[in-house]
One Martini backbone bead per residue (centre of mass of N, CA, C, O) as a GRO file, in nm:
protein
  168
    1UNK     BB    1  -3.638  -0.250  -3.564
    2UNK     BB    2  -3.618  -0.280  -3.875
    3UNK     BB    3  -3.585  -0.176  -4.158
    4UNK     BB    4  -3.750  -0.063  -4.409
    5UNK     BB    5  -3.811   0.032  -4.758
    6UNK     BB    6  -3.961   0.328  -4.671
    7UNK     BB    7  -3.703   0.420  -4.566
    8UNK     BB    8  -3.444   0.647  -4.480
    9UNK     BB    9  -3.158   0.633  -4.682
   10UNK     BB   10  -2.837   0.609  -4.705
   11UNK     BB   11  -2.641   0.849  -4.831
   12UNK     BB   12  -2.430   0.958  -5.109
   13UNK     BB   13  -2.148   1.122  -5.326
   14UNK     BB   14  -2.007   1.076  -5.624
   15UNK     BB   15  -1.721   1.155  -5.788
   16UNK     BB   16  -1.629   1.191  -6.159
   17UNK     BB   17  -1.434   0.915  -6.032
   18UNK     BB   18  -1.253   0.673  -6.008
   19UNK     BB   19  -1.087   0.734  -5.745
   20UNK     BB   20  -1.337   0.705  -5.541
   21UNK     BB   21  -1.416   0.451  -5.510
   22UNK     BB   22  -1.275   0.305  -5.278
   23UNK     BB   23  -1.414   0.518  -5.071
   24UNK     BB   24  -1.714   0.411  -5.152
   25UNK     BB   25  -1.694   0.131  -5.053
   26UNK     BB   26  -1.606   0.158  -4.784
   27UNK     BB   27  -1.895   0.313  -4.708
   28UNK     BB   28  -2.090   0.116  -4.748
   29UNK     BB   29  -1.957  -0.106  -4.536
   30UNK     BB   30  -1.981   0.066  -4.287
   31UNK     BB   31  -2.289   0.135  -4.320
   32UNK     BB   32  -2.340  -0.214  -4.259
   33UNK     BB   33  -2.246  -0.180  -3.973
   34UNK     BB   34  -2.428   0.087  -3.853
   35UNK     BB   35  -2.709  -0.095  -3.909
   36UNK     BB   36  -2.620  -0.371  -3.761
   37UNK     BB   37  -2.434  -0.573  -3.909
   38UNK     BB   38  -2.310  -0.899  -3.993
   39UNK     BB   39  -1.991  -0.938  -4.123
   40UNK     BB   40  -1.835  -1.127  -4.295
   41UNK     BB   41  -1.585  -1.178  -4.500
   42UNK     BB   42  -1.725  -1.264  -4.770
   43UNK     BB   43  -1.969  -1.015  -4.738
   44UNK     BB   44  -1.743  -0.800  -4.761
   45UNK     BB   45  -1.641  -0.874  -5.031
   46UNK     BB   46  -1.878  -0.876  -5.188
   47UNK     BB   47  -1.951  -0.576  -5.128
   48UNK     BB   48  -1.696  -0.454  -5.244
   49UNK     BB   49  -1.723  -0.545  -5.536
   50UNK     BB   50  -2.040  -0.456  -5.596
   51UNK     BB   51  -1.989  -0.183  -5.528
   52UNK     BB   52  -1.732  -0.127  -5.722
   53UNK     BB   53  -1.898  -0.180  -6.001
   54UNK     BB   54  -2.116   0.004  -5.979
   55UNK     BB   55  -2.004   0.251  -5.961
   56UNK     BB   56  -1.748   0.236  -6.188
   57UNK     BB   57  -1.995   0.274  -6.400
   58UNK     BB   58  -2.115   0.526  -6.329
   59UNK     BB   59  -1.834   0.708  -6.387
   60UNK     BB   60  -1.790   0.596  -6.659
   61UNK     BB   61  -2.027   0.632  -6.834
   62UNK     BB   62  -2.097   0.923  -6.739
   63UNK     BB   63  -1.904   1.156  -6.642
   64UNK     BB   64  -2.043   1.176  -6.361
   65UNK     BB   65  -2.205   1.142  -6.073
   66UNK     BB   66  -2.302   1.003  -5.818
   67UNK     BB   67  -2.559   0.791  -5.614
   68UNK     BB   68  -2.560   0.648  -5.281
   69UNK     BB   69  -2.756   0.389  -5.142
   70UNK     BB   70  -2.811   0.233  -4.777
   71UNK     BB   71  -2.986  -0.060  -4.708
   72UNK     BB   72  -3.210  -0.212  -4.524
   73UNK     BB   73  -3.485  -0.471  -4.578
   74UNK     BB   74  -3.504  -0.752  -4.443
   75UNK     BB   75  -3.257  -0.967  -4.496
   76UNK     BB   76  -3.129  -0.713  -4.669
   77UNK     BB   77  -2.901  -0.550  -4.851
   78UNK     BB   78  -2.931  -0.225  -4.993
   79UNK     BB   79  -2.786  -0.109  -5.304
   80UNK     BB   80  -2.768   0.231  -5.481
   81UNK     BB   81  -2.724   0.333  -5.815
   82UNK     BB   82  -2.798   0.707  -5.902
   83UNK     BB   83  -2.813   0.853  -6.245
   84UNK     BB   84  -2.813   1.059  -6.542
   85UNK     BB   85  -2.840   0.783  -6.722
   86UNK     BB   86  -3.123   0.615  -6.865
   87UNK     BB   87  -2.929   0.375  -6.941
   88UNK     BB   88  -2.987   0.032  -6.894
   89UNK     BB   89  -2.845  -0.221  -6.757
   90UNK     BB   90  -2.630  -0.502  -6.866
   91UNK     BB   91  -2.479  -0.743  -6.969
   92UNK     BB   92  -2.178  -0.800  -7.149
   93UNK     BB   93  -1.990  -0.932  -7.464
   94UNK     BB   94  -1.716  -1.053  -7.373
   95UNK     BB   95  -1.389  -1.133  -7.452
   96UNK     BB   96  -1.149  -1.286  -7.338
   97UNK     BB   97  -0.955  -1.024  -7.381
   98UNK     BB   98  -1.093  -0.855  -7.225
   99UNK     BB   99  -1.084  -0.622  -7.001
  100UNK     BB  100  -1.382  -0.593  -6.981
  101UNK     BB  101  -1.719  -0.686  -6.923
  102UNK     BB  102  -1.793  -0.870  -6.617
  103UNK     BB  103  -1.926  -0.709  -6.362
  104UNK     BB  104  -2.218  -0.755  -6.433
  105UNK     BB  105  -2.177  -1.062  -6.372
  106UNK     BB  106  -2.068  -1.096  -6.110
  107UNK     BB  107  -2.323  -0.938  -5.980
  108UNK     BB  108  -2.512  -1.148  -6.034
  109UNK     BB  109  -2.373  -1.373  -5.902
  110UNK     BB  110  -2.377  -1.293  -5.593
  111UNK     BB  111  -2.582  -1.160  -5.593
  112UNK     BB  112  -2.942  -1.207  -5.496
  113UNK     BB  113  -3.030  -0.908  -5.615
  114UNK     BB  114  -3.085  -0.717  -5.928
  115UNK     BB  115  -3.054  -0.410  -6.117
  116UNK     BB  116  -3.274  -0.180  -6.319
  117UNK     BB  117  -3.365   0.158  -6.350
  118UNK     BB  118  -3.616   0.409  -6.412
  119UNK     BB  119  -3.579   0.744  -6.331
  120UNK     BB  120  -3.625   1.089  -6.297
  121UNK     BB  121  -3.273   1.118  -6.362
  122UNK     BB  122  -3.233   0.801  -6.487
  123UNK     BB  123  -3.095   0.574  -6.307
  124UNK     BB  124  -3.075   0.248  -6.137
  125UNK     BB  125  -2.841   0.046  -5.958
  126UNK     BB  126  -2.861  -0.268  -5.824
  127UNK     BB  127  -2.827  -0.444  -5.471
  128UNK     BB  128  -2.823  -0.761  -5.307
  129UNK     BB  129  -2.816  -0.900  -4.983
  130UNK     BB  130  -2.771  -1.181  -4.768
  131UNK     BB  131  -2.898  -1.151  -4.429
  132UNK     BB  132  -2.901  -1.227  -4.120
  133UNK     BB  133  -3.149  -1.177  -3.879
  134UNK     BB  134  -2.938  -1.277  -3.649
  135UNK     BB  135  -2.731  -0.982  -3.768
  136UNK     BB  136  -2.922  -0.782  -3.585
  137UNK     BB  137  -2.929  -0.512  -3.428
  138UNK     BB  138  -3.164  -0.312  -3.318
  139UNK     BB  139  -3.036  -0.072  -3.166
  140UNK     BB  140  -2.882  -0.005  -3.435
  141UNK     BB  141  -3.092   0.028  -3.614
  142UNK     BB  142  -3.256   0.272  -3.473
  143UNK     BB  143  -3.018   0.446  -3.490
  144UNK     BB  144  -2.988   0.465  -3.816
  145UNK     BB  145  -3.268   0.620  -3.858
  146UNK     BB  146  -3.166   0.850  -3.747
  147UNK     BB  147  -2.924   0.944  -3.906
  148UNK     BB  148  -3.075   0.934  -4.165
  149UNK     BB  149  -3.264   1.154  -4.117
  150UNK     BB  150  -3.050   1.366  -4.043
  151UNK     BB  151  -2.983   1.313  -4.358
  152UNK     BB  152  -2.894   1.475  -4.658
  153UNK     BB  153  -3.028   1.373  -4.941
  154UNK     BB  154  -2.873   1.344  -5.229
  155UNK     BB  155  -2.877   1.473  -5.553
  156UNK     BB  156  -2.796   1.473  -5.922
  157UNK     BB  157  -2.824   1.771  -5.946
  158UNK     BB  158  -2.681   1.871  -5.709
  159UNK     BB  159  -2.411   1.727  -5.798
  160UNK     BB  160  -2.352   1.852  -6.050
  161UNK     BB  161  -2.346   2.183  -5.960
  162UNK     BB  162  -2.100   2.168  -5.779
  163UNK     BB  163  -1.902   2.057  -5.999
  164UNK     BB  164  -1.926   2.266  -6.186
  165UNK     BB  165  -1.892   2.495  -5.976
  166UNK     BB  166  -1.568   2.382  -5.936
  167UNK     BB  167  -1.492   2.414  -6.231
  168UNK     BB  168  -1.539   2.757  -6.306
   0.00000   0.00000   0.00000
């Protein structure tokens, strides 16, 4: 049976460096993998490019931590990234020649569906991929919701607390 979207998601924390993304973009992918969701090339370059963006948005944006959580949701896979600046993302309007400032139209257009909200901690930043229900194997789903249970949600209070700690 596919995970709904109240079951407890796959998370990990990335520490507050663009350096950290490739590993993180990665880690996201091996996710949707182990899943049981079958990703041909294009939705796997999709998914990485998208969690590239997303994720290297809030660490270059509030130079923190965040949070990456990855769920499968019946029919999509959704990848939520939460950090602590409350302030909601939008794309902004790069000129010609900006190095800069196209990610988020990007996101827009692959995603199935995005956004931005407001959480406890500052805010979610989220996307969604459309996955084919033909594409789930349900045993390999039902053992990752034992792992996902299994593993503790990492919190951005706490991802912050650590790097502090480690940086004193």
């Amino acid at each position: 049976m596919p995970r709904q979207s109240g079951d407890s998601p796959y998370a990990f924390t990335v520490p507050p460096s663009v350096e950290a993304v490739p590993a993180a973009r990665d880690r996201v992918v091996r996710r949707a993998q182990r899943l049981g969701l079958i990703l041909d090339e294009e939705l796997t370059n999709d998914l990485q490019l998208l969690a590239g963006e997303v994720i290297a948005n809030s660490v270059t944006h509030t130079q923190a931590a965040c949070v990456v959580s990855v769920r499968y949701i019946g029919e999509r896979l959704r990848v939520e990234v939460t950090d602590a600046d409350p302030t909601l993302v939008r794309p902004s309007q790069a000129d010609v020649m900006d190095e800069n400032g196209r990610g988020l139209f990007l996101v827009a257009a692959l995603a199935t569906a995005w956004g931005s909200q407001p959480c406890a901690v500052g805010k979610k930043t989220w996307f969604e991929l459309a996955v084919s229900a033909s594409g789930v194997d349900t045993a390999d789903v039902a053992a990752s919701q034992a792992d996902a249970a299994a593993e503790e949600s990492p919190s951005i209070t706490g991802a912050q607390l650590r790097i502090e700690h480690r940086a004193a």
